[in-house]
N, C-alpha and C positions, 0 to 999 in steps of 0.2 A: 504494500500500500504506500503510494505517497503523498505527504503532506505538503502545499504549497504554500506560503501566507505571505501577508502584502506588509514589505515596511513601511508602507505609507499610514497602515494602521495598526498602532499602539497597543490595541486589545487582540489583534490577532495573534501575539507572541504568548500569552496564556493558555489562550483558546487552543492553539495549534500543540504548544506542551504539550496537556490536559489528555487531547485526544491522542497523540502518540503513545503516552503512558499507559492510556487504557489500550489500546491496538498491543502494544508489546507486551500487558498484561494476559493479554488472548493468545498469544502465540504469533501474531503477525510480523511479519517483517517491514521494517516502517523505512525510508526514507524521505526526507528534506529538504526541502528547496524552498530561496525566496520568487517567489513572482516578477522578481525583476533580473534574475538570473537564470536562467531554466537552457540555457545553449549546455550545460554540460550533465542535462537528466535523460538523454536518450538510450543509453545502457542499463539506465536503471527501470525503464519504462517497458523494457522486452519479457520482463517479470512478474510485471505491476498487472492485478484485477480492477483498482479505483485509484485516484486520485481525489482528496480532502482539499479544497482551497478556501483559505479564510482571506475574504475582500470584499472588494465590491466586482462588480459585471466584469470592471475591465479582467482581475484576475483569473478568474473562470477563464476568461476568451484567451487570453495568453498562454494558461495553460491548458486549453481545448487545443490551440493550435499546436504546441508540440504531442502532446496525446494523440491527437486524431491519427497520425499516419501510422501509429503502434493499434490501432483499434482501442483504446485505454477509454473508460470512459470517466470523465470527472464529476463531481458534485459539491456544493458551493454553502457557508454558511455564510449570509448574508451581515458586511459588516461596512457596507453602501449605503447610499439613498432610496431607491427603489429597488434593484434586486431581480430583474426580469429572471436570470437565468439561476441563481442561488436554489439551494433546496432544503435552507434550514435559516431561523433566524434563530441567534446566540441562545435563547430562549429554550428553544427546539430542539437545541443538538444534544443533546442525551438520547431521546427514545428515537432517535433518528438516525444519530451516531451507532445506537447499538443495530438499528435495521440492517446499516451497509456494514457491518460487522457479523452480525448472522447472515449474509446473503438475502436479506428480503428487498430484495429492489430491482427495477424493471428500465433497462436501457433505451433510454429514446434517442434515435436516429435522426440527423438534422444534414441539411445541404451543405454544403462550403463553398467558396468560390476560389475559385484559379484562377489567377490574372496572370498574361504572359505581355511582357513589353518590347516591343520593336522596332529597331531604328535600322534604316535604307534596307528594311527585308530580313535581318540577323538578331535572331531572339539576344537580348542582355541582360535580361532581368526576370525571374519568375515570384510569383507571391499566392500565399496560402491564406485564405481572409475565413473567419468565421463568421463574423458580422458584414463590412461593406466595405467598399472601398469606393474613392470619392477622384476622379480629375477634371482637374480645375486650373482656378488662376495662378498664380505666386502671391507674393505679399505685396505688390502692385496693383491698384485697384482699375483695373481693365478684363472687359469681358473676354471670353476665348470661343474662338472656334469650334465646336466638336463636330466632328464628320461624320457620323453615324450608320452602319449596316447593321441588318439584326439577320440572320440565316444566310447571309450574305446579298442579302437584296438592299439597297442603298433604302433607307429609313426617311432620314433629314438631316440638317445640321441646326444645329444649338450653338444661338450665340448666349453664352451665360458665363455664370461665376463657375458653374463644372456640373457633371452629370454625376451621380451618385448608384450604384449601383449593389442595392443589398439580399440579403440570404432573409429566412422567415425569423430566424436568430436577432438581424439587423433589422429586421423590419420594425421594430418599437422603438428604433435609436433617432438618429438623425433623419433617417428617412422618413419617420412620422412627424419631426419636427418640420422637414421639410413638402409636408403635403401628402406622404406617400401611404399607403394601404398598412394596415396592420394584416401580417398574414400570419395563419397558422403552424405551426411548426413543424405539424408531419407533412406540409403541404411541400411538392417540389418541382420548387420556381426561385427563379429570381425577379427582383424589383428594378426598375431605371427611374431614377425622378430626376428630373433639372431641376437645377441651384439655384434661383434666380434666375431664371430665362427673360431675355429682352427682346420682344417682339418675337417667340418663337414659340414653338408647338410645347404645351408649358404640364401636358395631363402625364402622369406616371401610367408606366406602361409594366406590365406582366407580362412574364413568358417563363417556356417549361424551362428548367434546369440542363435540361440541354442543349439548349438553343445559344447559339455562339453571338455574342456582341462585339463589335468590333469599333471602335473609337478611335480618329484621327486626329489628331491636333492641329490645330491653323492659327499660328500667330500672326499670320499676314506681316504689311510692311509695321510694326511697329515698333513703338522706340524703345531706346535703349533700359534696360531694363525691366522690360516684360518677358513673362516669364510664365510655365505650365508648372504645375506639380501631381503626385499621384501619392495618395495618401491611403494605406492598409488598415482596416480594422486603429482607425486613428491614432497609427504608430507617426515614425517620422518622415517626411515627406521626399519623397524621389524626384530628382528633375527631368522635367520631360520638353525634348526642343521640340521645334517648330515640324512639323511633318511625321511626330511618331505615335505609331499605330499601338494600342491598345486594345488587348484581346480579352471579354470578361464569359467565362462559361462555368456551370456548375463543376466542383470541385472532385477528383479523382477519390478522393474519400471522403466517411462523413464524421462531424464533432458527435460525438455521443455522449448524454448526459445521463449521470446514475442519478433515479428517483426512487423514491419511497411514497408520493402522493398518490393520488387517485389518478388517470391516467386521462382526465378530463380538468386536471388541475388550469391548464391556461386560460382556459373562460374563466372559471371560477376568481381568477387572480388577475384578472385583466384591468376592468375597470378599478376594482380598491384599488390598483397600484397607480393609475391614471388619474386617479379625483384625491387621491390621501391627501392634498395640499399639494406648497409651492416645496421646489427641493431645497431653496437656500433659503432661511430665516430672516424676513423682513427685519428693514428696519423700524427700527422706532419712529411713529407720526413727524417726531420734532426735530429729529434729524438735522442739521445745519447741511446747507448745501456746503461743498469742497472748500470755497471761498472764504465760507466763514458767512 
């Protein structure tokens, strides 16, 4: 079994203890990892039945993404704001912790997406996204180009901030902030929403998970310092020049998630998690503007 936790949060370092202890108390063979290191858990992973992560979303997703190509499935105590993909809140994780310790749990299967990048025809870059993956502007505020095929039949082009392109995983992320469909999870598809589209075909579109997207960049003549980027499961951003092709299709394998709920858990947790409130705690009425 391994354990993953986020040093970004302070209570995961107990939490994550607690449950080793008790795993090694059982017999199991536990390994460690932080969330923000995980390039050197893949020997450890050829072993592994579950993976434990204590975070929020992002850590689950970082560690789905080295999991997933071991078949490993992971599960999540939720120690975020919302929690879409988590399967325990701190609360919870005893008679839950003990289910994926007795084996009572049921793996759900989820899409991924393969991005492959191409510049004058010569692949350079390959990406494994559990959630979505977004190309767009730079940090220049000018719209971009996108050239668009979908099955290889020419689509349209988007002039926008970027086309965003998510999994059912990503589909409650950005992609709902930015207009797009909330999908189901076992459902298998991918999403495209434009980013701010200007003056262009502006409705998110669906298609099967099979189905090959293909994205051109056109920065035309513009000035100096404009710039494309292509941004994974909202890691760090790649730069993408003028003319390079971008390939987005359902993923060679899939993120698996260990559950313990009822197997009808995503409706049920949908809207609470959507109306609970705002994620960041107002401020107070009286607040002085910056100024003073």
């Amino acid at each position: 079994m391994g354990i993953v936790r986020s040093p970004h949060r302070p209570e995961s370092g107990p939490l994550a203890d607690e449950a080793a202890a008790v795993a090694r108390g059982r017999g199991v063979d536990v390994w460690e990892a932080s969330s923000w290191d995980l390039t050197e858990v893949d020997p450890c992973l050829d072993g592994t039945d579950v993976v434990l992560c204590f975070g929020g979303d992002g850590t689950l997703i970082r560690a789905a993404r080295v999991a997933s190509p071991h078949g490993v499935p992971v599960a999540g105590v939720n120690l975020g704001r919302v929690g879409f993909l988590a399967e325990f809140a701190p609360d919870d994780m005893g008679p839950g912790w003990q289910a994926l310790l007795d084996g009572n749990y049921w793996v759900e299967e989820r899409v991924t997406l393969q991005i492959d990048h191409q510049r004058q025809g010569e692949r350079i870059g390959s990406h494994l996204a559990i959630n979505d993956a977004v190309v767009g502007r730079g940090p220049a505020n000018h719209i971009v180009r996108l050239n668009t095929w979908v099955g290889g039949q020419y689509l349209t082009s988007f002039a926008a901030d970027g086309l965003l392109i998510a999994t059912p995983t990503g589909s409650t992320g950005s992609n709902l902030a930015s207009g797009g469909p909330v999908i189901p999870p076992d459902m298998a598809v991918l999403v495209l929403t434009p980013v701010l589209p200007f003056v262009s075909f502006r409705n998110p579109l669906v298609f099967g998970a099979s189905t090959q997207i293909d994205v051109q960049v056109s920065l035309g003549s513009a000035p100096a310092g404009k710039e494309a980027v292509l941004s994974v499961d909202g890691g760090p951003a790649v730069a993408v020049q003028d003319g390079d092709r971008l390939t987005f299709r359902g993923g060679p394998m899939l993120a698996r998630f260990a559950r313990v709920r009822a197997r009808n858990y995503f409706h049920a947790s949908l809207v609470p998690k959507l109306q609970r409130g705002t994620l960041l705690t107002p401020l107070a009425p009286d607040t002085p503007s910056p100024d003073g």
